[in-house]
N, C-alpha and C positions, 0 to 999 in steps of 0.2 A: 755698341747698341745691342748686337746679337747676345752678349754675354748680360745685361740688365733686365732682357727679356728673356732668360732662362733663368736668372734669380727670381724672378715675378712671377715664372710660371711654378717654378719650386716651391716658392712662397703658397701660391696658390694653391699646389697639390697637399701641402705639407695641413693648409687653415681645414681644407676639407677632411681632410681625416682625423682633425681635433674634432672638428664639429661632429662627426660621425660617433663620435666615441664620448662625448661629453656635454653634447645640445641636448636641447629641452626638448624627448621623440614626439613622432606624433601623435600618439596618445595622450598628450597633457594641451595640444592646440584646442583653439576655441573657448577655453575655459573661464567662465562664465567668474567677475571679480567682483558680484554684488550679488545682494541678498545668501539665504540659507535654505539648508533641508528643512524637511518637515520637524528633524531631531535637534534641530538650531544649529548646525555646523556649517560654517559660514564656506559658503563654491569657491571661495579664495583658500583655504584650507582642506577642500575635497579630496587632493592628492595626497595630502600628509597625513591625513588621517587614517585614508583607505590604505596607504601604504604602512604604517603605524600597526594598525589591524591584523591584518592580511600576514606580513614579517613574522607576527607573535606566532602565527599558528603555521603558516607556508612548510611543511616539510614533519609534520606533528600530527595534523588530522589528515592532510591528504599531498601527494606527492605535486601537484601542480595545481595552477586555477585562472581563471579570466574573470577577471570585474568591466563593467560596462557602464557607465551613468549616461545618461541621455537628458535634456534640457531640451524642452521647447522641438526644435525641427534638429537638433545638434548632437552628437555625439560630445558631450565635456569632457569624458575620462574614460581611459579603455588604456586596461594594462595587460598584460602576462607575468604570471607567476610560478617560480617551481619549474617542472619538468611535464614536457609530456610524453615523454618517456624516459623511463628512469636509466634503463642500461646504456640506448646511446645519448644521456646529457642532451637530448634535444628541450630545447625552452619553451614553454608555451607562449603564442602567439593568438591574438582575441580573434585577430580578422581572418587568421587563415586555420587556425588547429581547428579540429576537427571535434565536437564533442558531442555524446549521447543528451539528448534532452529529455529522455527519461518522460515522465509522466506531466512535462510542460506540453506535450503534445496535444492533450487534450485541449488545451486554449484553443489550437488549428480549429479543434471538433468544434466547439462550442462557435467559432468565429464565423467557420462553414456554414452553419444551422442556421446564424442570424441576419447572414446572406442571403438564407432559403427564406426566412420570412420577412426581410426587408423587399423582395421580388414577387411576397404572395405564395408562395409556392410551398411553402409550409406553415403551421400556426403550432404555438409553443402550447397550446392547451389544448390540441389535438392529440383522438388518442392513436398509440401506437401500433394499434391494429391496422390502423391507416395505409402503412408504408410495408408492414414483413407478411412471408410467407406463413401459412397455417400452421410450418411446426416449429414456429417461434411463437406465435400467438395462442396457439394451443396449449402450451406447455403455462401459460399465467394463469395464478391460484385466484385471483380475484376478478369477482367482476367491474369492480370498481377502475376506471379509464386510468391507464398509466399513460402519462405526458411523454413530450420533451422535456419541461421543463420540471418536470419529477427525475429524469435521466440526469440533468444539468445538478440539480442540487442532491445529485446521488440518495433519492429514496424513490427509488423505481421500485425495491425491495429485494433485490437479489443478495442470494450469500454469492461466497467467494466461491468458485469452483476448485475443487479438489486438486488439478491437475496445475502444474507450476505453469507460470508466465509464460516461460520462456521456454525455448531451445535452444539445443546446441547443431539441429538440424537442417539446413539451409531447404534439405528435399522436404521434411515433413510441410515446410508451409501451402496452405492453399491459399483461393480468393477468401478474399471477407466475410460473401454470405457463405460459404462452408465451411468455413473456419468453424461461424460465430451455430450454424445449424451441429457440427459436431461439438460442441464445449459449453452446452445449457447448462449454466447450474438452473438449482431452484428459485423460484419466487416465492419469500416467507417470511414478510412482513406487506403488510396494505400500503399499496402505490400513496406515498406523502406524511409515513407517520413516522418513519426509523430513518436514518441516516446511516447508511452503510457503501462504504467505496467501493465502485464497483468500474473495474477496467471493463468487466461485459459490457456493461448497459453501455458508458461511451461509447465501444465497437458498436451498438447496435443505431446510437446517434449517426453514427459515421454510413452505416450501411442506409438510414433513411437517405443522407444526402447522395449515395450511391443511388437509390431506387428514384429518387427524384431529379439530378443529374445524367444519367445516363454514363455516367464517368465513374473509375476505380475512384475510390477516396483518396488514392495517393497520387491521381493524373489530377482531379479536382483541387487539390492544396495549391499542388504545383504551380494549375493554371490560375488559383483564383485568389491565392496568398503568397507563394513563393514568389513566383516571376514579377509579378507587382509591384511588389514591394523591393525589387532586388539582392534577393535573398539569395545569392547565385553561387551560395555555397553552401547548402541545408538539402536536405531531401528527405520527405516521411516515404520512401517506400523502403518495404522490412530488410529488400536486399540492397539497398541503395544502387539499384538497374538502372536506374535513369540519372544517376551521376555518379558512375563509378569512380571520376577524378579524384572522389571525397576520399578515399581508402588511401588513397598515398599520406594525406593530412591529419589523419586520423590518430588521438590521443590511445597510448595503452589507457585499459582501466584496468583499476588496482582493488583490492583486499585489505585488511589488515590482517597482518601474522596472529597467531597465539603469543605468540613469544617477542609479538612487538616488530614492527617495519611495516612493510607493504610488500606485496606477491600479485603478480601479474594477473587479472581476469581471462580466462578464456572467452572468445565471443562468443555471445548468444544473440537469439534471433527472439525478434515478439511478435508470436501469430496474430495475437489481436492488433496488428500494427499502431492502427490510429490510435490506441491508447499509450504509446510509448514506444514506438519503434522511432522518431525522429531525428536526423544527427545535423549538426550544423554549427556554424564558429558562433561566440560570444558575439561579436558585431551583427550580427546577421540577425539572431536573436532580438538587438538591441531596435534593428528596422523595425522587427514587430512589434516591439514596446512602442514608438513613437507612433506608428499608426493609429494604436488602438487609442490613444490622446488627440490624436492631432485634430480640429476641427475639420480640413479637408482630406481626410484620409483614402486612400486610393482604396479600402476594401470597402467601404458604403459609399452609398449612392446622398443618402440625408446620411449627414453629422448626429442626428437625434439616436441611428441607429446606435453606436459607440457608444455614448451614453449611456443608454437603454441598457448597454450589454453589462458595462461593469459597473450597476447601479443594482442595490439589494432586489435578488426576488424570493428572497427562501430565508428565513430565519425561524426556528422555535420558538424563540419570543423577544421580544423587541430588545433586550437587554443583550443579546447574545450577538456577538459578529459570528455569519454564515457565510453565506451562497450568495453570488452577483453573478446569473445564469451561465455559471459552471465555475466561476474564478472565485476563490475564498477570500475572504475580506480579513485584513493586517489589523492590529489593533496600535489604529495612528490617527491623527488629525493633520491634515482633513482627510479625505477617505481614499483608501488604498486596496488594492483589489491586486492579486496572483495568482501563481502555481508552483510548487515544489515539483523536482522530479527527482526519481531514484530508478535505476536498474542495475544490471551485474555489472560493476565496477566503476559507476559514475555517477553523480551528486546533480541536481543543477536547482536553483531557483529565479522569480521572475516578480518583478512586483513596480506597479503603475499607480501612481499618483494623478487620476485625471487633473481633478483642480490646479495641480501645480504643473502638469506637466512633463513630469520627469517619470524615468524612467531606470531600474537598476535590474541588472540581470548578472549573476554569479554562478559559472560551472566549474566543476571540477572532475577529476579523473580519479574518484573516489568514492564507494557505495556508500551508503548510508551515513555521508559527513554533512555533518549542520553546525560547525561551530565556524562556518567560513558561510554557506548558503543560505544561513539563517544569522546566523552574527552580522553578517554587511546590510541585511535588509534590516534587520534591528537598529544597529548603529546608523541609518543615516533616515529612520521617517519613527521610530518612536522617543515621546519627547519626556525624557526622564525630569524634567521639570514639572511637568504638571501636577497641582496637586490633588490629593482624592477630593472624592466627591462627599458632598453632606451624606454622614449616616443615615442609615434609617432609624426612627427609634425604636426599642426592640420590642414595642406593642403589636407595633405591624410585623411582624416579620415571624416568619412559620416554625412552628417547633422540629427540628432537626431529627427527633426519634425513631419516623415514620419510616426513615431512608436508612436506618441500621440492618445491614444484610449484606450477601455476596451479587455480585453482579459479573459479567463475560460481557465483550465487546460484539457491536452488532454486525461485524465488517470480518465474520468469519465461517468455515464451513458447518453445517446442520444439520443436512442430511445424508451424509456420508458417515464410514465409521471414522473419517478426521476429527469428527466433532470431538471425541475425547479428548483429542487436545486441549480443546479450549476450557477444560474444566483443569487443567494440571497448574494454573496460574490466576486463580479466581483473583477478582479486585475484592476487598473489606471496605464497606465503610459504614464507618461508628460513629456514633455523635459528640460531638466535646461541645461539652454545657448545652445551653437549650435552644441554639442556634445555629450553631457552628458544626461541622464536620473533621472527619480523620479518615481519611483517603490510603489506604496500603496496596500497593501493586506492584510486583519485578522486585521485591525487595526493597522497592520506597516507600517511604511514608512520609504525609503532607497534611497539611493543614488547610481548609476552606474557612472564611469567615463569609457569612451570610450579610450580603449587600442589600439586595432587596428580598420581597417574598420570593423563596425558592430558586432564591440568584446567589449563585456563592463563587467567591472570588479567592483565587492563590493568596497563602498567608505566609507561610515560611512552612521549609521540608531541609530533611539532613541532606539531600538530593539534587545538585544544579537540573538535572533536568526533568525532576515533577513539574515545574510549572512550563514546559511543552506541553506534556500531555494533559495537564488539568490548569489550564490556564483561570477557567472561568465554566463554571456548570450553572444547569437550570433543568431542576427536577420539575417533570411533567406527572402529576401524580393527577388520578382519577376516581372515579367512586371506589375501583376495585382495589385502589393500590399505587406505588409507583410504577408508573409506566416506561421512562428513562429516565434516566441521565444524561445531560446534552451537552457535548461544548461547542457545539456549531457548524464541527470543521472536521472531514473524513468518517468519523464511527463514534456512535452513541453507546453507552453503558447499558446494560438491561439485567432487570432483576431473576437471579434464577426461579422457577417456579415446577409445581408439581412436581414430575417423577427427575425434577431436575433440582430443586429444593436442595440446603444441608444435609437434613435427616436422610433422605434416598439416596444423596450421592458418598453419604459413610457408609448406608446399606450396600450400596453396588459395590464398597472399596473393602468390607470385612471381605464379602461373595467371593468375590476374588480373589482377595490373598486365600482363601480358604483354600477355592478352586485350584488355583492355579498351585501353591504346593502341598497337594494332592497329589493331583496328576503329575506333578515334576516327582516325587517320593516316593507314589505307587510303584511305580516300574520295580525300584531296586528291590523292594518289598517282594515284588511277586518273582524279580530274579533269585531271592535267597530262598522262598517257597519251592521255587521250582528244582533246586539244586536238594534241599530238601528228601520233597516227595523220589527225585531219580534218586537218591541212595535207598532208599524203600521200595523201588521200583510200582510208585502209585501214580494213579492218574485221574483224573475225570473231568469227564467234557463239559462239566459248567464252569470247572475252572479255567479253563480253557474258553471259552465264550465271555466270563468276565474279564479273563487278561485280555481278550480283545480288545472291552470297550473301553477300559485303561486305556490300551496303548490309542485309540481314536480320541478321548481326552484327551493326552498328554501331546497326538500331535496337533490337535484342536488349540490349547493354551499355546503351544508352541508359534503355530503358525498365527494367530492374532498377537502375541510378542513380537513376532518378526514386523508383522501389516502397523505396528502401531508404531514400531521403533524408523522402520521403513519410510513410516508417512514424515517422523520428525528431521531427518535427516538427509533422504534423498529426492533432490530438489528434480532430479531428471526424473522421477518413476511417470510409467503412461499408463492411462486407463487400463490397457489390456493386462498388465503387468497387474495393477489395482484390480480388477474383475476376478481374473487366474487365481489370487489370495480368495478372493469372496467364493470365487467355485470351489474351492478344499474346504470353506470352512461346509459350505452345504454335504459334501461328499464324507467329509467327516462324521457329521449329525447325524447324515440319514444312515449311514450305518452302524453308529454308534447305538440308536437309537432300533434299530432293527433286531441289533443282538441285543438290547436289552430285553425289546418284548418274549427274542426265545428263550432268555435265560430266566425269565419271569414263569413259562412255562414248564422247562425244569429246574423247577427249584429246588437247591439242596436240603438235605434232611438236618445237616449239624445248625448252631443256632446261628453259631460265629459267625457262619458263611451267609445265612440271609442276613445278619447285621451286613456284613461287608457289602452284599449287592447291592441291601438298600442304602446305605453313604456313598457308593459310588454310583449308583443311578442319581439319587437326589443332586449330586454335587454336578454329575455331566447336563441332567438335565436344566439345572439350575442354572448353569455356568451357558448355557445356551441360549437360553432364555433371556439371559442378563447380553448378552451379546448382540441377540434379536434388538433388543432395546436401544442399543448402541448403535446398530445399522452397520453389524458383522457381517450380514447377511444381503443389506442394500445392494445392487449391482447398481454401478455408476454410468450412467446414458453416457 
């Protein structure tokens, strides 16, 4: 008897560790054997697809990833893929790995806000004067009332601020409202007309529900979305203080090499927190997706609030998918509302189907990867069946000529001397035939055919990824001109103009190469002069006063070389660092600028030598001037 019952129990031990190693895990229970996505992919084939998918790219675009489907009140599918960390072969795991949610954080913001006015306690067309201190409020170029709900659909109007996201600094961080009081960019576009992403303006959504809470923005998530929802492995604070446990679970994030692989991220921190400092596993993620669906959702009080939220409030024009107050809308049927995120070394996207219910959320440990964050949300809610819509006939439809010109995106710095950047990669776009468009940017070039008036949709490009970024435009043109170009979602196109025009920006680009080798040439020039005159044992003090203002041009070009190369490059520079450049190029000028007027005074007798003064006076003052204009000179608050 004792010997049948140790065969039983062998047996027994023997079935469990088959089972372990080759049952159906629990991320495939619950799964739902009827009906389809929005994309027609039948929930009985949900696993084979997403795994199908996911295999082709796993280890290609990013070293690990977590997919999540969600149904109704259910988690349906939740896998781990890849590595989340590549040196020790650890696996990613959805419910427990650890991952940056990157700029999904902002949904938290937006979710916050409609807490604050589901309770009264804020209104989404109140202006923002309301809730900040005088030197936020003071610093806004318009009198026209900037919203919440201008903040939500990012045309509050701010550029980007000069100074990088992130740190590598645990000490630089402060609270929120000093964060968000030291790092104002500009406001320079009118509150509701330009579409420009702005991490600021979230932070400053974030610091109302602070000023109207009495709570840090990161105590408030916690209590009023995290815990809730049992999210009891996520945390939005920047240093995750209040759950350290996360750091043991936490994914490497990765890079791509030059020469191909992946390379570990260093960590960084994000002062503006509420705009993307969030961390948390895929499953945890996937609580907040069903919330935001569920009719009984534990973060409102009324079901209408939810609704409300991811139901259009911002679009350019009816043709265009935008803004559902703060979440951008999918091009799916039925209607589909998210957030992408990105920061240093990790990917994540989010995307909710109210009507249906579902919900899909995809991270990874990868920066700026979309062929997995954006490929799972593509494959399972856009419905590659559908077919187009009736043309329009081309009676109605607007002559394409008007829109031939350069344009720069409105989601970048302005009044800094960064701005130059933004002209080193102008967009083209030309007209093909009397309707249609031709789009050139980053080296692609693409095709628009015009759908409706002034609606133009993706045609074909040499390029898979032109139709991300111009998926669909709609030019807003007015008495004076084009006003943008719009696709809905993140940053609008805008037409160069005045001292920003073609013709001034080849003027400002001869000015310079002129300038700049000048000053690089001069030098040597006045080293063989000077070697020269000492074999003749001559000398004279104007020459000497214009080699001066040489060498204050030459380190004048020099040091705006360095501030321009600087700005492309080094993602850690800080204001102070930024300012120090801007004070040499003044100290430069003004005594560039000093010794010219004395050398004006004594001026030489031979002719050669006033020609020389005056090309080198013209070319420094010139060259200064063109830089005033550039904002060389700008000190950065």
């Amino acid at each position: 008897m004792n010997v049948k019952l140790l065969r039983s129990f062998i047996l027994f031990c023997i079935s469990v560790c088959l089972l372990s190693q080759f049952s159906v895990p629990a991320y495939a229970t619950d799964l739902i054997e009827s009906g389809e996505t929005p994309s027609g992919i039948p929930y009985s084939r949900l696993g084979q697809e997403i795994d199908n998918y996911v295999n082709s790219h796993i280890g290609k675009s990013t070293p690990g990833a977590a997919v999540v489907i969600t149904k109704g009140d259910k988690i349906v599918f939740s896998k781990g893929y890849g590595y989340a960390n590549m040196e020790r072969k650890s696996a990613v795991d959805p419910a427990s790995t650890v991952f940056a949610y990157g700029s999904i954080n902002k949904a938290f913001v937006w979710t916050s806000v409609m807490q604050m006015v589901e309770a009264g306690k804020m209104r989404l067309d109140q202006d923002i004067r309301t809730y900040f201190p005088k030197e936020v409020t003071e610093k806004l170029r318009y009198n026209k009332p900037m919203t919440i709900l201008d903040i939500m659909s990012h045309t509050a109007g701010y550029e980007q601020h000069p100074l990088s996201t992130f740190t590598r600094s645990e000490e630089s961080l402060t609270a929120l409202e000093e964060t968000i009081l030291s790092n104002q960019p500009e406001q320079i576009y009118e509150p509701g007309t330009v579409i420009a992403y702005s991490n600021f303006a979230t932070a400053l959504a974030a610091l109302a529900v602070e000023k109207v809470s009495g709570q840090s923005f990161s105590d408030y998530e916690m209590n009023h979305i995290l815990k809730p929802l049992g999210m009891n492995h996520s945390s939005g604070h920047p240093t995750l203080a209040d759950h350290r446990d996360l750091l043991k679970e936490k994914a490497t994030g990765y890079a791509r090499k030059r020469e191909g692989g992946f390379e570990a991220r260093a960590h960084y921190y994000v002062p503006l927190y509420p705009a993307g400092a969030m961390e948390g596993t895929a499953e945890d993620l996937a609580r907040f997706a069903m919330a935001l669906y569920a009719p009984d959702s534990s973060l409102f009080n009324r079901s209408d609030t939810a609704r409300k939220m991811l139901s259009r409030s911002y679009t350019p024009h009816e043709e265009i998918l935008s803004n559902a107050h703060g979440f951008w809308e999918y091009r799916a049927e039925p209607h589909v509302v998210g957030h992408s995120g990105n920061v240093k070394g990790f990917s994540g996207n989010i995307a909710i189907a109210p009507e249906e219910q579902l919900g899909i959320v995809v991270l990874t440990n990868m920066e700026i990867e979309q062929e997995l964050t954006s490929g799972i949300i593509n494959l399972l809610i856009q419905d590659r069946t559908k077919k187009a819509e009736n043309p329009v006939p081309p009676a109605e439809l607007s002559p394409s000529g008007e829109l031939a010109g350069y344009y720069v995106q409105s989601g970048r710095t302005y009044s800094s001397y960064h701005e130059v950047i933004n002209y080193l990669g102008l967009i083209r776009v030309q007209p093909k035939g009397e309707h249609d468009l031709i789009l050139s940017v980053m080296g692609m070039t693409g095709e628009l055919k015009q759908i409706r008036p002034n609606v133009y949709q993706f045609a074909r490009s040499d390029s898979p990824r032109f139709e991300r970024l111009a998926p669909i435009l709609y030019a807003e043109i007015s008495d004076e001109g084009v006003k943008r170009l719009s696709k809905g979602i993140a940053t609008d196109i805008l037409p160069i103009k005045g001292n920003r025009s073609l013709p001034a920006l080849i003027i400002y680009l001869v000015w310079a190469i002129l300038a700049i080798a000048f000053f690089l040439v001069a030098p040597f020039v006045l080293l063989i002069r000077w070697l020269q005159r000492s074999k003749k044992g001559a000398s004279s003090a104007t020459s000497h006063i214009m080699s001066s203002v040489i060498l204050c041009g030459t380190l004048l070009v020099a040091n705006v070389i360095y501030q321009v190369v600087n700005a492309l490059i080094n993602e850690n520079v800080t204001v102070d660092q930024m300012n120090f450049g801007i004070s040499i190029n003044w100290a430069l000028t003004l005594l560039g600028t000093v010794l010219l007027g004395v050398s004006i005074v004594k001026r030489p007798s031979l002719i050669w030598k006033k020609v020389w003064n005056i090309v080198t006076g013209v070319l420094f003052i010139g060259f200064a001037l063109m830089m005033a204009q550039w904002n060389f000179y700008h000190f950065i608050p």
